[in-house]
N, C-alpha and C positions, 0 to 999 in steps of 0.2 A: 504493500500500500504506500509507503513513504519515497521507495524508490519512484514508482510510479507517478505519486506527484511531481516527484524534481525532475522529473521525465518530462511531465506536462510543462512545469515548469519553464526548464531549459528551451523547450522549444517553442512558448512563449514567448522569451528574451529575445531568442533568433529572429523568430519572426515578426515580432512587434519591433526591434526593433533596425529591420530591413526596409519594415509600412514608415516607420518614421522617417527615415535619411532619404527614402522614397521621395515620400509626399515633400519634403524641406527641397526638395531637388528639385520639383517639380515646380513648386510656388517660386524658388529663385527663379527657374528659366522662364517661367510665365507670371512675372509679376501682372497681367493685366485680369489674372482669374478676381472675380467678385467676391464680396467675405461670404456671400451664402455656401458658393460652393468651398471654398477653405473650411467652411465650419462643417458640412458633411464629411468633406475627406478626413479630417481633424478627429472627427465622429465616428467615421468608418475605424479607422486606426485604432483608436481604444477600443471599440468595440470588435477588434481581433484578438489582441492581446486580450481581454475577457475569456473570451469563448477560446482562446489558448489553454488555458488551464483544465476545462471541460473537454470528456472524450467527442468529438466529432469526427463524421468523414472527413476524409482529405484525398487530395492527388496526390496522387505519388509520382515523385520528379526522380529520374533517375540520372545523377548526378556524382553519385559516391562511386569508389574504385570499388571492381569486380572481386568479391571474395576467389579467393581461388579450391577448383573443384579438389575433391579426395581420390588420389589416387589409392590403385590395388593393393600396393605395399604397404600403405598407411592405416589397411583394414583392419581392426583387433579381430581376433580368434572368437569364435562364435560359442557361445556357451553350454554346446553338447562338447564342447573341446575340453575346457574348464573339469564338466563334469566327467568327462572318459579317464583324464588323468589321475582324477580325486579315488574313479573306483580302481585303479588298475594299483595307485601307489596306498590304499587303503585310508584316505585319509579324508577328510573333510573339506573342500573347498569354504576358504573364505570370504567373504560377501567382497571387502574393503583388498582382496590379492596379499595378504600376509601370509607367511611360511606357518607351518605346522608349528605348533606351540611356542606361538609368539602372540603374548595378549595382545589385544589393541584394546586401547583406553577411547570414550566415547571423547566426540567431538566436544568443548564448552564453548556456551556460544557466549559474545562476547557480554556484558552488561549494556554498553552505550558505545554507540556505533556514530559514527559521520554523519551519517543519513538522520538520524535521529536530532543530530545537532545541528544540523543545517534547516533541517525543517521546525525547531526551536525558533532558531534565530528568525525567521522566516516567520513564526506567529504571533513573536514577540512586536517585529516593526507593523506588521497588521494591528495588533493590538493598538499600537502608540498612535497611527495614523486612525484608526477609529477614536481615542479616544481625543486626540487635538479636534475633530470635526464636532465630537459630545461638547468638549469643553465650547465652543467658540457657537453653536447653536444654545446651551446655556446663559451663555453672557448676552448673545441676542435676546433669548426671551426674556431677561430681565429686563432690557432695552423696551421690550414691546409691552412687556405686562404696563410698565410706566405712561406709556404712550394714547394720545387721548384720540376715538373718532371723531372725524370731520366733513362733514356733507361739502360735497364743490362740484360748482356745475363745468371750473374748467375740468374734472375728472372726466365727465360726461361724453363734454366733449372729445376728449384724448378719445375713451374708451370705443368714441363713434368713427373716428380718424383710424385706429386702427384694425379695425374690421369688428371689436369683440362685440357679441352681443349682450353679455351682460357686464353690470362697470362694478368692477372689487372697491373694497373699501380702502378709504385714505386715513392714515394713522399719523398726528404729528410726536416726536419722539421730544422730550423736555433734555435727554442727551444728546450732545452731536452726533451726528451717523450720519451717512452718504448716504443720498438717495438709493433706496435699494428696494427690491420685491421678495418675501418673503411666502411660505405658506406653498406646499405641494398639490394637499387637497381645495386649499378654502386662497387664493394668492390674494393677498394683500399688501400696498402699496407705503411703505415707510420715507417718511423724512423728517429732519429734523428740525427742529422750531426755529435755530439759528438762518438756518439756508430758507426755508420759508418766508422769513423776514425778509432776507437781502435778495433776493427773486424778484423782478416786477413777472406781474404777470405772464407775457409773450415767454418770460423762461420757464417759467413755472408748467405749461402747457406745453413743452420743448419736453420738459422732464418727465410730465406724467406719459404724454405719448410713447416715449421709449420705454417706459416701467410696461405701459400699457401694449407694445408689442410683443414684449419679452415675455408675455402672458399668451398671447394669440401665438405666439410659436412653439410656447410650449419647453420652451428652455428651464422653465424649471425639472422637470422631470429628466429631460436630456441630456442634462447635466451630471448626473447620478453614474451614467455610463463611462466618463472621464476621472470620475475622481473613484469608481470604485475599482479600474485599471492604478491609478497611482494606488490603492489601496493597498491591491496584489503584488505586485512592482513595484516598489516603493527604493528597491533596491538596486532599479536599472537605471541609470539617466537620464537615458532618450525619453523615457516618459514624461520626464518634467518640460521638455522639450515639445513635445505633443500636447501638454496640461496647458502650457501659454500658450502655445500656438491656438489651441482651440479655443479658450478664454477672449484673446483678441479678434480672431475670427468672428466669432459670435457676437462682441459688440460690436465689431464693424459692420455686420450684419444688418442689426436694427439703427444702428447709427444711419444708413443708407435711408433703411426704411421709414424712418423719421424723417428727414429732408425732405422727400418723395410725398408725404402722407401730407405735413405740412407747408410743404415749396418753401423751406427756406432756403437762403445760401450757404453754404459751406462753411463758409468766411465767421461767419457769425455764432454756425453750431460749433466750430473748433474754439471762437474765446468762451463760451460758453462750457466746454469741458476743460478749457484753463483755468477757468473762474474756480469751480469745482473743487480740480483738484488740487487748487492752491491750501486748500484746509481738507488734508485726509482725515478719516473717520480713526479713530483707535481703536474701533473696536472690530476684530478681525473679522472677514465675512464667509461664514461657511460655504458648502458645498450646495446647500437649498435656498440660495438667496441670491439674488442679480441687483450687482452693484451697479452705478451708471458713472462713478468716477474711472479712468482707466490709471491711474496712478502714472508717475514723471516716467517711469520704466517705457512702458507702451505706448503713453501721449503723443509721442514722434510721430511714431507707427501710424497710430488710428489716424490721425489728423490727415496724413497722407494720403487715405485709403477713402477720407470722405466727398471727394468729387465724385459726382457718377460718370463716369468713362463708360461707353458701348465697349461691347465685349462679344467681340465674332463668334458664332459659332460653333466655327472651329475648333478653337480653344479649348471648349467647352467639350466639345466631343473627345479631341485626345488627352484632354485630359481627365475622364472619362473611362476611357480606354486605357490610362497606367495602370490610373487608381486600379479599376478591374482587375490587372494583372497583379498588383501587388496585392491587394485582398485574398485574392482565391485561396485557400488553405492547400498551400501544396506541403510536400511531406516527402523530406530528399530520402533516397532510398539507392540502395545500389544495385545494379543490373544483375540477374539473374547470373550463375557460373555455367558456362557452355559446358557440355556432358561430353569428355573427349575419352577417344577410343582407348581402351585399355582400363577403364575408373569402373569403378563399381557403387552405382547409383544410390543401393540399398542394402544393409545386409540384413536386412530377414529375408529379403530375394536371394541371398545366398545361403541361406538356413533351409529356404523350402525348398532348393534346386539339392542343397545333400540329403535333406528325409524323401527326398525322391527315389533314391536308390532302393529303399525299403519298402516303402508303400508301394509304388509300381511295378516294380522289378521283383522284389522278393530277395534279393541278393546285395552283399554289397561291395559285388566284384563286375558287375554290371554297371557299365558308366552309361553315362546321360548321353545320347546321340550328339546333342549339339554342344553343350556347355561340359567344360571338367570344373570340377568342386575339389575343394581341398583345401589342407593346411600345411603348411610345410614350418620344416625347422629354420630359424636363420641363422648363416654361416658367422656373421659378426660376432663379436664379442659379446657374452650378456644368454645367449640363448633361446633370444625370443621367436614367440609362434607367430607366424599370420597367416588369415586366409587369404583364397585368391579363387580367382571366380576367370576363366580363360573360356572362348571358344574356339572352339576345336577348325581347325582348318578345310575339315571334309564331313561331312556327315555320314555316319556309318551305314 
């Protein structure tokens, strides 16, 4: 069982993170793809590495060196052999090949093995990674228990601008916190009474629209599939590499979609998330909540990405078409070993080709027309038996 996870594991790693350096390859050579589709490939990505850990089909890619086949000489002796010698020299054959009275002591298995400690380690940083998302949802709901409801008709309107048909509730928070969305089942709409105040309106309706699309897409839930890949992988890099990437994606996403919903400029939705994040929130934001500050880190970035540029096609398709290739669960394997003249494919095909002599023949001085059977002694050093399984040049 434990091997088997680090099995799943391991090729988890491998392959999450090939989708990573993939898809980063791909968004350099084509900076002009839109955040929508970065946020699905971003999306697809974790969601391999997921289902990495779980048994699934896969293809199988043949790619690994050819084990090499077994030849005849390398056959051991078939164990009517074992037992002919045991009756002939009066003794006992031993299961484990030890001489006649010589104990063997049973194997002790070990207490704690590698395996065992590596998938320790392995629960432990699961553990820590659930329990910073427990701690930092806790300190939220303190946040919100505090926080008072407020009827607004610009909510209304966001919630009308961005398709939803029903409009969540708006909560002012008496601590500072970043405009954020909160709430899987029931999503409700946080901000803080500071940023409230310093908003005129037109921002304030800029803000609720984006909390309010971020709702219509569904990114609460969505989200769940990236952070519980970092969960699993907490211990591979590239995932944190894939955690921002998707995070940025996704606000670039409704960043777009907000412009678009409301015709603003560009010019003006970028000092607007300067404004923002000029006063970060302290209070960290979990894995169930959509933040609308992008912190100085990513500011660059998003700000960049919020012109709407047309976007061929093309583009769209071959990229498309990587992504596809890197998803697919392939599963490297190594090429079959070619069956070459003289090998002996099977040896219970060698055990029923010698109880042939007796069953059908009745003799066991009558050979097998096409095939000879047998065991010979070997001339080297040491003594040892092996079978060999030959056809015969002519048929009797």
């Amino acid at each position: 069982m434990g091997s088997d996870l680090l099995s799943r594991l391991g090729a988890g790693c491998v392959g999450g993170t090939v989708a990573v350096l993939g898809a980063f390859l791909l968004f350099r050579l084509l900076p002009g793809l839109p955040g929508t589709v970065r946020y699905w490939v971003w999306w697809l990505v974790c969601l391999k590495m997921v289902f990495g850990v779980f048994v699934l089909p896969s293809l199988p890619l043949t790619v690994l060196p050819t084990t090499p086949a077994t030849t005849l000489e390398t056959v051991p002796p078939p164990a009517y052999a074992e037992a002919t010698d045991a009756a002939v020299s009066g003794t006992t054959p031993s299961p484990s090949g030890a001489t006649a009275g010589t104990e063997v002591s049973p194997a002790v298995a070990p207490e704690f093995s590698v395996t065992q400690l590596l998938i320790g380690l392995w629960l432990v940083g699961v553990g820590i990674g659930i329990g910073i998302q427990a701690m930092a949802l806790a300190q939220l709901h303190r946040i919100t228990a505090g926080a008072a409801r407020e009827d607004s008709g610009l909510l209304t309107e966001a919630a009308e601008r961005a398709g939803l048909r029903r409009v969540p509730e708006l909560w002012i928070a008496r601590s500072p916190v970043e405009p954020l969305t909160v709430g899987l089942l029931r999503p409700r709409i946080l901000i803080g009474s500071d940023d409230k105040a310093r908003l005129s309106p037109a921002e304030l309706l800029t803000i609720l629209t984006h909390e309010c699309t971020h709702i219509k897409r569904n990114d609460l839930s969505l989200s769940l599939v990236p952070w519980l890949a970092q969960t699993l992988f907490w211990f591979l890099p590239p995932i944190y590499l894939a955690l921002r990437e998707f995070e940025l994606a996704r606000e670039a996403a409704c960043d777009r979609q907000t412009i678009a919903a409301l015709s603003l400029e560009p010019r003006a939705y970028g000092e607007l998330l300067v404004k923002l994040s000029s006063s970060p929130s302290p209070v960290p934001v979990p894995s169930s909540a959509m933040a609308l500050s992008a912190g100085f880190i990513n500011l660059k970035r998003r700000i960049e990405m919020l012109p709407i540029r047309p976007c061929r096609r093309r583009l769209i398709v071959l990229a498309s078409l990587l992504v596809a290739g890197l998803l697919v669960p392939w599963r490297l394997t190594s090429a079959a070993p070619a069956i070459q003249r003289g090998t002996l494919p099977n040896l219970d095909f060698a055990q029923g080709l010698t109880g042939w002599y007796k069953t059908a023949m009745g003799s066991d001085s009558i050979a097998h027309p096409y095939y000879e059977v047998g065991v010979e002694q070997s001339t080297a050093g040491g003594g040892e038996r092996s079978g060999f399984v030959k056809a015969r040049a002519s048929a009797d």
